[in-house]
C-alpha positions as CSV (number, residue, x, y, z in Angstrom):
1,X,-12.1,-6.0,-19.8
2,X,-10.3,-8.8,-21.3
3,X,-10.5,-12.4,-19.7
4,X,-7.0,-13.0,-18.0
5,X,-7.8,-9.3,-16.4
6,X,-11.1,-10.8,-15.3
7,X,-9.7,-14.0,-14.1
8,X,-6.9,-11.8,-12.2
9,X,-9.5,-9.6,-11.1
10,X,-12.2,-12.3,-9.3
11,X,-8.7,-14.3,-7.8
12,X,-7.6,-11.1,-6.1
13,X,-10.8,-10.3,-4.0
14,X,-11.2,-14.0,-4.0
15,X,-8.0,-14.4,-1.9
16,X,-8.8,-10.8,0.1
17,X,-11.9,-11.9,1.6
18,X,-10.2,-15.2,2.3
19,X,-7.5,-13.5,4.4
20,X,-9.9,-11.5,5.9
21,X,-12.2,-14.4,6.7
22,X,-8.7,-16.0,8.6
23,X,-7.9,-13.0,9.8
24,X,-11.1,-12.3,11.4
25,X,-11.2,-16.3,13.5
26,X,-7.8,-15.9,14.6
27,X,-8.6,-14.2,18.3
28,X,-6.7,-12.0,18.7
29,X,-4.5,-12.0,15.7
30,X,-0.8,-11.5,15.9
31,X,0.8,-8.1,14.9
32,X,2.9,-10.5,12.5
33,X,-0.3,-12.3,11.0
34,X,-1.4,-7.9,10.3
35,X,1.7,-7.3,9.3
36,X,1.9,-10.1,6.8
37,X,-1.8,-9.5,5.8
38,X,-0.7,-5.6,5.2
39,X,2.4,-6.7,3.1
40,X,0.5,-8.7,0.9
41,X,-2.3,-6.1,0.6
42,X,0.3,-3.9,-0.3
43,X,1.7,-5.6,-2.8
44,X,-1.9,-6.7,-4.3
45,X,-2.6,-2.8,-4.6
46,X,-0.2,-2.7,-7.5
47,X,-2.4,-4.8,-9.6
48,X,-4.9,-2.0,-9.6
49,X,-3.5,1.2,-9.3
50,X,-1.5,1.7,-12.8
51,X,1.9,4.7,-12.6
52,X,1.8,7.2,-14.9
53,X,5.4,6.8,-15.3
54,X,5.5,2.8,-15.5
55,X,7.0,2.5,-18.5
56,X,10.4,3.7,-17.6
57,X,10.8,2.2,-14.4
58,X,13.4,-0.7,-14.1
59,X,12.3,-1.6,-10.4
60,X,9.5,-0.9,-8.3
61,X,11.1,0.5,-4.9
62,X,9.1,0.2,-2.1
63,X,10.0,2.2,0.9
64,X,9.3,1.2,4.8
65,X,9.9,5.0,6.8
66,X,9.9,4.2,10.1
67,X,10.2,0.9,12.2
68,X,7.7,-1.6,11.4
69,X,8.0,-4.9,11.1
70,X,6.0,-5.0,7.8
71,X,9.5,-4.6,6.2
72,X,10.1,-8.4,7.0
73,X,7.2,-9.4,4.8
74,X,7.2,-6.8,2.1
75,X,11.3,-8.4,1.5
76,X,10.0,-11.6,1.0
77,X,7.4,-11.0,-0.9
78,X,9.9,-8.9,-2.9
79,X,12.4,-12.2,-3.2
80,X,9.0,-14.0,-4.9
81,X,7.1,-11.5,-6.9
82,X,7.3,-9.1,-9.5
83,X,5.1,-5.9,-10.2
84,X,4.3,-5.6,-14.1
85,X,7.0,-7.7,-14.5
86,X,9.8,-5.5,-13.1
87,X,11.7,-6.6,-10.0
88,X,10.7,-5.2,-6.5
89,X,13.4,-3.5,-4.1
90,X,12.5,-2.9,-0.6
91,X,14.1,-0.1,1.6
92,X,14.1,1.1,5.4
93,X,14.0,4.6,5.5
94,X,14.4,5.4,9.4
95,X,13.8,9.3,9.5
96,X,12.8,12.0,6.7
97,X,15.9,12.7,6.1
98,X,17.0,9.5,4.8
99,X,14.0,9.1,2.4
100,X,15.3,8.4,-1.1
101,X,12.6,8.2,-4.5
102,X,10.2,5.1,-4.5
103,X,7.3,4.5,-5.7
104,X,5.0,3.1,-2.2
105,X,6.2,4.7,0.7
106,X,4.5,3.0,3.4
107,X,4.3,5.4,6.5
108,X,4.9,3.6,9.9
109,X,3.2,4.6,13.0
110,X,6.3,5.1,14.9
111,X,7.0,8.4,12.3
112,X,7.6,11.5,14.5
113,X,8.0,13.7,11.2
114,X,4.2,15.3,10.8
115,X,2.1,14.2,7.4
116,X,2.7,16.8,5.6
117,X,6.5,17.4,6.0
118,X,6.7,14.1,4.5
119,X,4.3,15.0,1.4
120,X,5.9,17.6,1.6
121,X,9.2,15.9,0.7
122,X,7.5,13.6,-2.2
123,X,6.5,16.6,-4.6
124,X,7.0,16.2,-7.7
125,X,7.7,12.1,-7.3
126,X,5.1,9.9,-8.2
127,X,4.8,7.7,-4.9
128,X,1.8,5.6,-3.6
129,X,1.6,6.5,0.0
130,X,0.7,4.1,2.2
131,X,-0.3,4.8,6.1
132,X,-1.2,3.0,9.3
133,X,-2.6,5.5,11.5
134,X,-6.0,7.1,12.1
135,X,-6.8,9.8,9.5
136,X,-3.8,9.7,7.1
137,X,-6.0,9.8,4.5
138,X,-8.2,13.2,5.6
139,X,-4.1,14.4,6.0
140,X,-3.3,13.2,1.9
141,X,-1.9,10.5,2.7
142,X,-3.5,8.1,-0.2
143,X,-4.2,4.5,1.2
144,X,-4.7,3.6,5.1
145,X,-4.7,0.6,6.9
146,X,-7.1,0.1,9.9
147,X,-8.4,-2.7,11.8
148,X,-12.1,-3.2,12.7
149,X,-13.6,-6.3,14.3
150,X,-9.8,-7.9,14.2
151,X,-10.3,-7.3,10.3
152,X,-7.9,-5.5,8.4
153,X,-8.9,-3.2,6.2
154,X,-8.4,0.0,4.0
155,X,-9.4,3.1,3.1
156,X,-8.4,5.0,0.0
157,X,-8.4,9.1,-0.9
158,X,-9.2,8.8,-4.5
159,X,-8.6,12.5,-5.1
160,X,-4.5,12.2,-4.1
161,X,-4.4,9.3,-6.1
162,X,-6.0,11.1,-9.4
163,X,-4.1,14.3,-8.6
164,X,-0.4,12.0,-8.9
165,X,-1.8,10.8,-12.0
166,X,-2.3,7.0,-10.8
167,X,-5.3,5.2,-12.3
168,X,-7.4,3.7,-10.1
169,X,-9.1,0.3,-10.9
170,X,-12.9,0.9,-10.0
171,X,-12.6,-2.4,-8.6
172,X,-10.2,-1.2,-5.7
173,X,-12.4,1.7,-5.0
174,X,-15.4,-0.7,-4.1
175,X,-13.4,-2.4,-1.7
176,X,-12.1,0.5,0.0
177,X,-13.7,2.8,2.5
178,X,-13.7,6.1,0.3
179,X,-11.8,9.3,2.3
180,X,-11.6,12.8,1.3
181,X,-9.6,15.7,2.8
């Protein structure tokens, strides 16, 4: 692993632990502090989890189905950032129907549409799937938010992720709670 990655690497899970460490003192903390915390998570999972079909992407689209107020964060941090130095694009997708390609599709809790109508509509489409339910993960869902002891934190279903073709840095997978179906 080359320095810079290093560096990148240790300043990541430097500033995770430091906004779980906030996270955790703030009693109880806001559902804007999680959804901010989320967002940012979100965006940090791009760092390690490579597409197969990067190269020919001109945007990274990120898609919010459902209402959530993560979309508020995810746009600014969209206005600020880049991902492998492509411009980020955030949608609101408010029903199956409306879903359009993207490459995270972050799955609100307020979805009526079952799990695996939705994966259903994504084949063939290489999209990081993002949840915030119980179990999303054990339904294929790839990466899941839950909280525990006012904590947020992830798990991750490493065998959706290899089956889409993403790479996963192993770095990720020791910070995540490891789900299979």
């Amino acid at each position: 692993m080359q320095s810079h990655q290093k560096i990148r690497l240790t300043s990541l899970v430097a500033v995770c632990f430091f906004l779980l460490s906030v996270n955790a003192r703030s009693l109880p903390p806001s559902a804007t502090d999680i959804d901010q915390l989320k967002a940012a998570f979100i965006y940090n999972f791009t760092k390690y989890i490579s597409w197969p079909d990067a190269s020919r992407l001109t945007s990274y689209k990120i898609g919010v189905l459902g209402d959530s107020e993560i979309f508020t964060p995810l746009r600014q941090i969209a206005e600020k950032k880049m991902i492998n130095d492509k411009p980020i694009e955030v949608y609101h997708f408010r029903s199956l129907s409306d879903l359009r390609a993207c490459q995270i599709l972050f799955i609100s809790p307020t979805v009526k549409e079952p799990i695996p109508d939705i994966l259903g509509g994504l084949v063939n489409r290489t999209t990081l799937t993002i949840g915030d339910a119980p179990d999303l993960c054990r339904q294929g869902v790839m990466i899941n938010f839950f909280l525990q002891s006012d904590m947020v934190k992830f798990e991750l279903n490493p065998q959706r992720l290899e089956a889409a073709g993403f790479k996963i840095s192993s770095q990720l997978l020791k910070l995540a709670r490891l789900v299979a179906e």
